[in-house]
PASEBA-1860 file (N, C-alpha, C; in nm, 3 decimals):
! residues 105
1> XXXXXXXX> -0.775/1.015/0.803/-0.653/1.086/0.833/-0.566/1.098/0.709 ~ -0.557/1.025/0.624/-0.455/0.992/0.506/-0.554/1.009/0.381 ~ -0.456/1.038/0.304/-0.550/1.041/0.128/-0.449/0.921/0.035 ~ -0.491/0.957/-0.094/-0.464/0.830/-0.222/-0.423/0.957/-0.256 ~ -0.288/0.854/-0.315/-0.185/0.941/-0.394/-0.117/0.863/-0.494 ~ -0.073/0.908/-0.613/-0.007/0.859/-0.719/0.111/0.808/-0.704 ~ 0.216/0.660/-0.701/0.363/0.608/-0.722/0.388/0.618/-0.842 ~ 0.491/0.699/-0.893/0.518/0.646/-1.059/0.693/0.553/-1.009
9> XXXXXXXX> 0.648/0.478/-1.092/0.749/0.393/-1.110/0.851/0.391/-1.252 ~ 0.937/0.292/-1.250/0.983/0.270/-1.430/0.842/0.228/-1.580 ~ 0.778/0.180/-1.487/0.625/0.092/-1.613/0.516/0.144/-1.551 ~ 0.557/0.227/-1.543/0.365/0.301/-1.499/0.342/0.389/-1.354 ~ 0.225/0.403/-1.297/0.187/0.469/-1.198/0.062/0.431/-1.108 ~ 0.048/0.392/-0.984/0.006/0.300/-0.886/-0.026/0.407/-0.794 ~ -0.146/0.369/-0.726/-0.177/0.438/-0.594/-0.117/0.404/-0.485 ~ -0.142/0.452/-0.357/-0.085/0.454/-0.225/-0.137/0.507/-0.125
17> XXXXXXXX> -0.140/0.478/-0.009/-0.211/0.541/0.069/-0.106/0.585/0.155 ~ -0.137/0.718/0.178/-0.017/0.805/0.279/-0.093/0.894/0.370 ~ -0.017/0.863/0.506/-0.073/0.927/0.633/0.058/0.956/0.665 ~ -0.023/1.138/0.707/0.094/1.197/0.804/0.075/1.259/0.914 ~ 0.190/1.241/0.993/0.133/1.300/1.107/0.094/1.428/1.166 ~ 0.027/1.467/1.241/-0.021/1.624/1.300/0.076/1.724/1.290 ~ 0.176/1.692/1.282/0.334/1.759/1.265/0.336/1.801/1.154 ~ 0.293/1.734/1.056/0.334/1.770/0.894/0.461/1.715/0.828
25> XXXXXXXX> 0.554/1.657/0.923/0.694/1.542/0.899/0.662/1.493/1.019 ~ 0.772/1.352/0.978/0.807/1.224/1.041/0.902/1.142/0.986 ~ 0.967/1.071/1.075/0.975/0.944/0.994/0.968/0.865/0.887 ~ 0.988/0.857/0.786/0.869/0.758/0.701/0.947/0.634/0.684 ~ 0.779/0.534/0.653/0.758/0.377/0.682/0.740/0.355/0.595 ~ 0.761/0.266/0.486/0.710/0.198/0.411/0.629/0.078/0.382 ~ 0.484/0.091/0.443/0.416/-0.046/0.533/0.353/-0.167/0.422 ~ 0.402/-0.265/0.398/0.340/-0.327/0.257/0.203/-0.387/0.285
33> XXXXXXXX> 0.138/-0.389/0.197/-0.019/-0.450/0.232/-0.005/-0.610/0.270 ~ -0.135/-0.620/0.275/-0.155/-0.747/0.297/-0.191/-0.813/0.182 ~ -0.209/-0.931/0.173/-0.283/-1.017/0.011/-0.417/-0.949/0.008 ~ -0.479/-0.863/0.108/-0.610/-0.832/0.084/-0.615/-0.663/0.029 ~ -0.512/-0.629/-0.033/-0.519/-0.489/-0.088/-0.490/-0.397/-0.005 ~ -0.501/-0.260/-0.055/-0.495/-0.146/0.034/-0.630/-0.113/0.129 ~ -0.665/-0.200/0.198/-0.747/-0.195/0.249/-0.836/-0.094/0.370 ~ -0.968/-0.099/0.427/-0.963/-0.044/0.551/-0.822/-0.117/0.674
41> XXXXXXXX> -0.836/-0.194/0.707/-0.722/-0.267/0.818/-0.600/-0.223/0.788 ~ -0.545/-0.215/0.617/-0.412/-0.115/0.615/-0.453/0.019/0.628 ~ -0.526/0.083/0.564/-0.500/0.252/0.661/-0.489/0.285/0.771 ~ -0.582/0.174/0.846/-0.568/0.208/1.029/-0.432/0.138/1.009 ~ -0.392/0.102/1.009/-0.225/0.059/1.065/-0.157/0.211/1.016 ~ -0.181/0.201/0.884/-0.108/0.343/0.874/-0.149/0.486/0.893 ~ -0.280/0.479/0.966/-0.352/0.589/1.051/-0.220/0.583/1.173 ~ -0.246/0.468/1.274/-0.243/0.456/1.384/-0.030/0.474/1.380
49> XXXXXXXX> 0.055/0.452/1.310/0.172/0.503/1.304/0.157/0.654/1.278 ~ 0.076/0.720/1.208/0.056/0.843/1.164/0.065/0.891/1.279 ~ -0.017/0.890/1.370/-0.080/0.887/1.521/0.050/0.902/1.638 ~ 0.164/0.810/1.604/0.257/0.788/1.684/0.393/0.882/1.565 ~ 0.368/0.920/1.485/0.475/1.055/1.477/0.515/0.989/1.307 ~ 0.480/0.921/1.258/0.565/0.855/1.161/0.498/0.889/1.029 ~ 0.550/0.949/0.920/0.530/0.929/0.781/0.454/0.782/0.663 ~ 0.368/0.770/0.681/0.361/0.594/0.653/0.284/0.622/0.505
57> XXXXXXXX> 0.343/0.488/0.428/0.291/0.506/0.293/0.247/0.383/0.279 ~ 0.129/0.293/0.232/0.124/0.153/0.166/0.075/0.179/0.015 ~ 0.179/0.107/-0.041/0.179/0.098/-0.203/0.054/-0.011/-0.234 ~ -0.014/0.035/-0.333/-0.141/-0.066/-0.381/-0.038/-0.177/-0.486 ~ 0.038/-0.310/-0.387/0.137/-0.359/-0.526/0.099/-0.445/-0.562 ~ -0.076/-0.464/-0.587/-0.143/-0.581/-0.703/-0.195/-0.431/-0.789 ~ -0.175/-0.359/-0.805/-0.175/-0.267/-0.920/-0.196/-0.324/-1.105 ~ -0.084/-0.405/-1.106/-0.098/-0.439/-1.201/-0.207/-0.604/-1.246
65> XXXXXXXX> -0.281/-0.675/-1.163/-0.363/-0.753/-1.158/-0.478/-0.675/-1.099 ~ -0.508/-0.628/-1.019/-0.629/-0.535/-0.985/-0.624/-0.432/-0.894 ~ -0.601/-0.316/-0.982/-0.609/-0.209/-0.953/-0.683/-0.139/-0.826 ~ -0.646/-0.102/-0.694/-0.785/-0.026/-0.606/-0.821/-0.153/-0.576 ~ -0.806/-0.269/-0.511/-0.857/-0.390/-0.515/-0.861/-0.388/-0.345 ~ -0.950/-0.378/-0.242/-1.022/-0.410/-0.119/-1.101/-0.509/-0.104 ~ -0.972/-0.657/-0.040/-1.070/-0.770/0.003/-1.053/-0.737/0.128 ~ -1.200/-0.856/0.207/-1.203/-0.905/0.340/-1.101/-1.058/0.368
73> XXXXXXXX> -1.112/-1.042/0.485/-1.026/-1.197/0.487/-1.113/-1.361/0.530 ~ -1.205/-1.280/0.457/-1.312/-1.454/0.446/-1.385/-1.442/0.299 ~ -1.442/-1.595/0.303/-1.517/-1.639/0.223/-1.509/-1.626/0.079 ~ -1.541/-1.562/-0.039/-1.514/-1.558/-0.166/-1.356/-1.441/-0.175 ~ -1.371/-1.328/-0.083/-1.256/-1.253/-0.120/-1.123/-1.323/-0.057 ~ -1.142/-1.408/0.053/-1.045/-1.494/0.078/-0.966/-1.614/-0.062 ~ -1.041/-1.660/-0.108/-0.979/-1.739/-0.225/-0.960/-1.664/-0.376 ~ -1.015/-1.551/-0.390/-0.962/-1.397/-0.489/-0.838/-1.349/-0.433
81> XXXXXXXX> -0.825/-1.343/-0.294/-0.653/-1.258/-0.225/-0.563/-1.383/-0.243 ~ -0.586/-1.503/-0.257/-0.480/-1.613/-0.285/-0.475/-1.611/-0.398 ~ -0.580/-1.583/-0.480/-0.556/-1.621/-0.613/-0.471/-1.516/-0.666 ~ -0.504/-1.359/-0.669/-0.374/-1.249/-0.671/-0.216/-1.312/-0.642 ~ -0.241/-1.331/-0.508/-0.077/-1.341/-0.485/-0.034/-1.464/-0.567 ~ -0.071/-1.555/-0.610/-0.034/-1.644/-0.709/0.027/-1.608/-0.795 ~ -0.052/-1.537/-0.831/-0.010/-1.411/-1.004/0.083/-1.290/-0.941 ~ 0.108/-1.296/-0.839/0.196/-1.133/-0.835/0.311/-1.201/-0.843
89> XXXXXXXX> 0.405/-1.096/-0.888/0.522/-1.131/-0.932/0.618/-1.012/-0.870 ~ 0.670/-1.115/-0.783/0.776/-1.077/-0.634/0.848/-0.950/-0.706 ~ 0.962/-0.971/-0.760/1.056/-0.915/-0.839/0.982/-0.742/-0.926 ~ 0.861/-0.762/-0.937/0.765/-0.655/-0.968/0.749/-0.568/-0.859 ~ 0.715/-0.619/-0.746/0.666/-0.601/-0.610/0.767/-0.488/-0.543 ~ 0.916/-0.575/-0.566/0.993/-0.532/-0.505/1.081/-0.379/-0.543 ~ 1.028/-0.385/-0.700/1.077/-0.255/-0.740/0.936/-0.172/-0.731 ~ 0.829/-0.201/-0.708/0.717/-0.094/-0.672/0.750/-0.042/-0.521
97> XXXXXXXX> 0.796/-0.133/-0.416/0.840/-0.095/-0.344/0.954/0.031/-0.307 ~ 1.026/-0.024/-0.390/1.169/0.114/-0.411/1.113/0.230/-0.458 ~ 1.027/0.206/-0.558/0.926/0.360/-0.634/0.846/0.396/-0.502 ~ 0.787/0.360/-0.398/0.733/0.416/-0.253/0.810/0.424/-0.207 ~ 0.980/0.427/-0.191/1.065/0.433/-0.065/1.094/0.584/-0.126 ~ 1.097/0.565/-0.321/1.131/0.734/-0.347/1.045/0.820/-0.349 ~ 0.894/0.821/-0.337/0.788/0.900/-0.333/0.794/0.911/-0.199 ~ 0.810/0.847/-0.074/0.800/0.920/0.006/0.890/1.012/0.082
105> X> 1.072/0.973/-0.002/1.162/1.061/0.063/1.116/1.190/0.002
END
């Protein structure tokens, strides 16, 4: 339902995944991932708001530790998604965030 699309921010430019709805506007959400990337399990979330009328974007915000990065939530990619969020750096996060609140107004 949704494609990969470019965030530019102040230090660079990050993917995202954006679903919209059958309408062509909505709402928009700004849905943050999980420690396991932009994953399959985040697009269906942001399929399934798409679905219910809403604009939804999730920012890829380990961008800058690994780029396009899709874990599962077991076994080796389980202790790789802890080890990321170790290294992400909140304050980074939070202004990649604001750069998806302005890409999607």
């Amino acid at each position: 339902m949704g494609q990969t699309i470019q965030i530019h921010s102040a230090d660079g430019s990050f993917s995202g995944y954006l679903a919209i709805p059958a309408s062509g506007k909505g709402p928009g959400l700004v849905v943050s991932q999980e420690i396991f990337g932009v994953n399959a399990n985040m697009r269906r979330v942001a399929d399934y708001y798409a679905e219910e009328g809403y604009t939804v974007l999730v920012p890829d915000l380990f961008w800058r530790l690994a780029p396009g990065i899709e874990l599962d939530d077991h076994g080796d990619d389980l202790q790789r998604a802890f080890g990321l969020y170790q290294q992400f750096d909140e304050a980074k996060g939070v202004q990649d965030i604001g750069a998806a609140l302005e890409t999607l107004r």
